[in-house]
N, C-alpha and C positions, 0 to 999 in steps of 0.2 A: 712410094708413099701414097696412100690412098686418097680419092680425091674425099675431102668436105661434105655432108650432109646439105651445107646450105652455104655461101659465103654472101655475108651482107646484111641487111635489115631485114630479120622475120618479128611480124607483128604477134606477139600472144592477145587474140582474138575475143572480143568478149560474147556474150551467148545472149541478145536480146528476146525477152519476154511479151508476150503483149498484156490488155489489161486486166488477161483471168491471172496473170501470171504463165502462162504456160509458153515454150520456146515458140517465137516468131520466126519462122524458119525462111519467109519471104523478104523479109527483113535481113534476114542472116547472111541470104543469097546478094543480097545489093550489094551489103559490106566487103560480102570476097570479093565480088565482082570491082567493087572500088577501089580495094585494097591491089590486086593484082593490076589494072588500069595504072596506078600509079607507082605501080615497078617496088613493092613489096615483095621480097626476096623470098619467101617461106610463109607458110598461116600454120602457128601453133592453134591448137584446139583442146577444149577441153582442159587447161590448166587451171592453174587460180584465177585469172584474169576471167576466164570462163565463168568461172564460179561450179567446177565440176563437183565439188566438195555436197553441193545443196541437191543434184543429180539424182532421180532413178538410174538404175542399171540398164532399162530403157532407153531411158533420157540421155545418157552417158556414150553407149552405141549407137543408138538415134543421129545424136549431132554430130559425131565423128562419121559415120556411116554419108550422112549427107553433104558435110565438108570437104569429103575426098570427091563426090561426086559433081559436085558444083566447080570446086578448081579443077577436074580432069585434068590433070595431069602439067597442067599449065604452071604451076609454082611446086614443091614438097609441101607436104603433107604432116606435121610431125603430129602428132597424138599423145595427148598427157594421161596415164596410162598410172601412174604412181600410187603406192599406197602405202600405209603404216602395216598392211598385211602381206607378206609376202605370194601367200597361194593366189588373193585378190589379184594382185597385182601382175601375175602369170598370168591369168585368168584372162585379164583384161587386156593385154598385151597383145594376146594370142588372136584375140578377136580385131582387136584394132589391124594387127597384122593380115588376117583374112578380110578385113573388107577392102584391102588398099592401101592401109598408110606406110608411108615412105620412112617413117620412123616413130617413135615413143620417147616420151619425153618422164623423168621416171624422181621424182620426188624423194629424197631421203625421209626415212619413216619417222612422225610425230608422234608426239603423246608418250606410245609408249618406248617409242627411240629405241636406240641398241646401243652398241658397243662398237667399235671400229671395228674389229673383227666378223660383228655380226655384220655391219653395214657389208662389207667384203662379200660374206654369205648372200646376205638377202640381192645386191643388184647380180653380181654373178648367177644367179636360181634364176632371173628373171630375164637376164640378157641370154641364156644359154637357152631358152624357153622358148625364142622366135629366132628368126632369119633376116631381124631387118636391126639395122643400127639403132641405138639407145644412145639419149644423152641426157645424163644424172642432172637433175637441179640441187643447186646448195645455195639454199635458204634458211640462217639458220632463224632469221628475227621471228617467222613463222615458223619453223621445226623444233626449233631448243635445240640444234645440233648441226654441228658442222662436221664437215667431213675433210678430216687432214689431210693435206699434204703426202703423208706415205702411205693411205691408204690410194688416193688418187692413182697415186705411182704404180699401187698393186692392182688397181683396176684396170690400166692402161693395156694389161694383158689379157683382159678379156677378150675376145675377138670381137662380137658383138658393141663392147662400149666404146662408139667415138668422141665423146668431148661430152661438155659442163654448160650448165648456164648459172654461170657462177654470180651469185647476189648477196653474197657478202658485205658486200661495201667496202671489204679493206682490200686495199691497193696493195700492201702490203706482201695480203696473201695473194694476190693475182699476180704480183710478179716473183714470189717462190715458185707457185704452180708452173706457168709459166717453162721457168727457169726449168724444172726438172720431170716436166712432159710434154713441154709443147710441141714437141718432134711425130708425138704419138697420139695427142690427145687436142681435139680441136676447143678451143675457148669460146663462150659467148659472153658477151653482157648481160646481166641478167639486171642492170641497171639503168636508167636512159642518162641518166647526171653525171655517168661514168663512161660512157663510149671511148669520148675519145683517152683517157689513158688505160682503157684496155683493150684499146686495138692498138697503140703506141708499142704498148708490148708483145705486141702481136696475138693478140686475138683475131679470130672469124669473123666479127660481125656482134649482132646482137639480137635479143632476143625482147621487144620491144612494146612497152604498153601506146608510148609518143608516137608511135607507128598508126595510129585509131585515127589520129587526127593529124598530121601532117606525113602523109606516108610519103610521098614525093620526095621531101626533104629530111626525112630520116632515112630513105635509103642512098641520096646523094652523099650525105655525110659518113656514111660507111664505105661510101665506092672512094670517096676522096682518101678515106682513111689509108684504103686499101692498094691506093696510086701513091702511097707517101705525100699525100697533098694536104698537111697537118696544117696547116695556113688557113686555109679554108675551111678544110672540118671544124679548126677550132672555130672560126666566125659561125658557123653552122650551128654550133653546140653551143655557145652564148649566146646567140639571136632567141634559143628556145627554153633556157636555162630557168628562165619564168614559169614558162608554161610546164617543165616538167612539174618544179616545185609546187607546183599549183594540183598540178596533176594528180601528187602522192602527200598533199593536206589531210588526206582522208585517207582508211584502210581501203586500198584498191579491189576493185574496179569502181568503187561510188565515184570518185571524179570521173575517172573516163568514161562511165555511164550519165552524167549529169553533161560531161562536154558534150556528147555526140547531139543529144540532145538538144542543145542547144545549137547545133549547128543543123538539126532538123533531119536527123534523123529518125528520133523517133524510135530508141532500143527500150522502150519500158524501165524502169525500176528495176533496184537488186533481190533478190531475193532473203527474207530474213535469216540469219541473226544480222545480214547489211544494211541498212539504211540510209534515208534519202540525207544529204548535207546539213550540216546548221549554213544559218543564210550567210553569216558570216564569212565561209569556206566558199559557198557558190558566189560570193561578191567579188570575191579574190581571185577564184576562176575564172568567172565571165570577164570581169577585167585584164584577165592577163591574156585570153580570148581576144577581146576588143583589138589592143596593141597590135596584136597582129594581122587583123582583119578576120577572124578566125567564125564574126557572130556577130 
């Protein structure tokens, strides 16, 4: 059985800007560096938390290109790499695999969506396309499309596809998955409010925005998970249960980019069509902030 791409709390990473807007790359470099300091398992790049969607193609290999270079080799590297184009999405793939990255992180295709069948098609094209492990997001609340259950299963056979960063939200479906490929296919969280009952079931770990701001105790609560020490993760997962919610008030990364900041960081503003909070949302942040000492 093959070993895991990552086991534990990997942070999906956000991409601060400074005040022209353009990527703050000095910036970007404190956050690895902080992020790894406090035993962050993995640095996804370039996902939605990224905000790669707003991306030159530049800008896109730019920040991956420098991501890999800043964690040398000290944590994985995974690269989000996905696209609603198939050829894009090879494309991109293939370069994130030449500068370095340990893997691709590979988005089911929006807008104009497919078919399960096509889904089948289009990530098979695109894992068969590099040499480095791929692991599919299923997101449908952003995609308008979920990927069933028996396509998962036919994926499982890719060589290239190791595991999911399943965001769902139903439990449901995390423990059919689960149930009929966990032998073969590794699970993530692609939820923070959900950890711990999808590492119950035996999930990997997660794939994590709450990882920005308390990365220390987002990855202890995986490691416990990961020791069957469910006692503790769960005090672990309520203690922040706030602060996720607080977190995902807003279409993400706006909170997580409004925390950091407030904790003095300093990552700029989203890029539009994202915008900055109503005060209402950031009162409720900064608050659930406070409680913790967070700000």
């Amino acid at each position: 059985m093959r070993k895991p791409l990552f086991k534990g709390a990997g942070v999906a990473i956000i991409t601060p800007f400074d005040s022209n807007g353009d990527i703050y790359y000095e910036r970007f470099g404190q956050l690895i560096d902080y992020q790894i300091q406090n035993c962050t398992d993995a640095i996804i790049v370039c996902g939605t938390t990224g905000e790669a969607s707003t991306m030159t193609n530049d800008e896109h290999l730019n920040t991956i290109s420098y991501c890999i270079e800043k964690v040398n080799h000290r944590v994985p590297v995974i690269a989000g790499t996905g696209s609603n184009d198939t050829a894009y999405a090879i494309w991109l793939s293939q370069r994130a695999e030449a500068l370095g990255a340990d893997g691709v992180l590979l988005v089911s295709p929006y807008y104009n969506k497919t078919t399960q069948r096509g889904l089948v098609k289009h990530f098979s094209a695109i894992a068969d396309s590099i040499h480095i492990p791929a692991i599919l997001y299923n997101i449908p609340g952003r995609t308008g499309l979920n990927i069933d259950i028996s396509t998962m299963k036919e994926l499982t056979h890719v060589e290239n596809i190791w595991g999911v960063k399943e965001a769902s939200g139903n439990i449901s479906y995390v423990a059919k998955l689960i149930a009929e490929c966990g032998d073969k296919f590794d699970v993530y969280s692609g939820n923070d409010d959900m950890i711990l009952p999808v590492m119950s079931l035996g999930g990997k770990g997660v794939i994590s925005v709450l990882s920005h701001i308390v990365p220390y105790e987002t990855h202890r609560m995986v490691k416990e998970c990961l020791k069957n020490n469910f006692v503790e993760a769960t005090q672990i997962q309520l203690t922040y249960l706030e602060l996720i919610n607080a977190l995902f008030c807003e279409v993400n990364p706006i909170p997580v980019k409004a925390a950091l900041n407030l904790m003095g960081f300093e990552v700029g503003h989203c890029r539009l069509p994202l915008c900055d909070m109503t005060p209402e949302h950031e009162f409720m942040l900064k608050n659930a902030m406070m409680k913790l000492g967070l700000c």
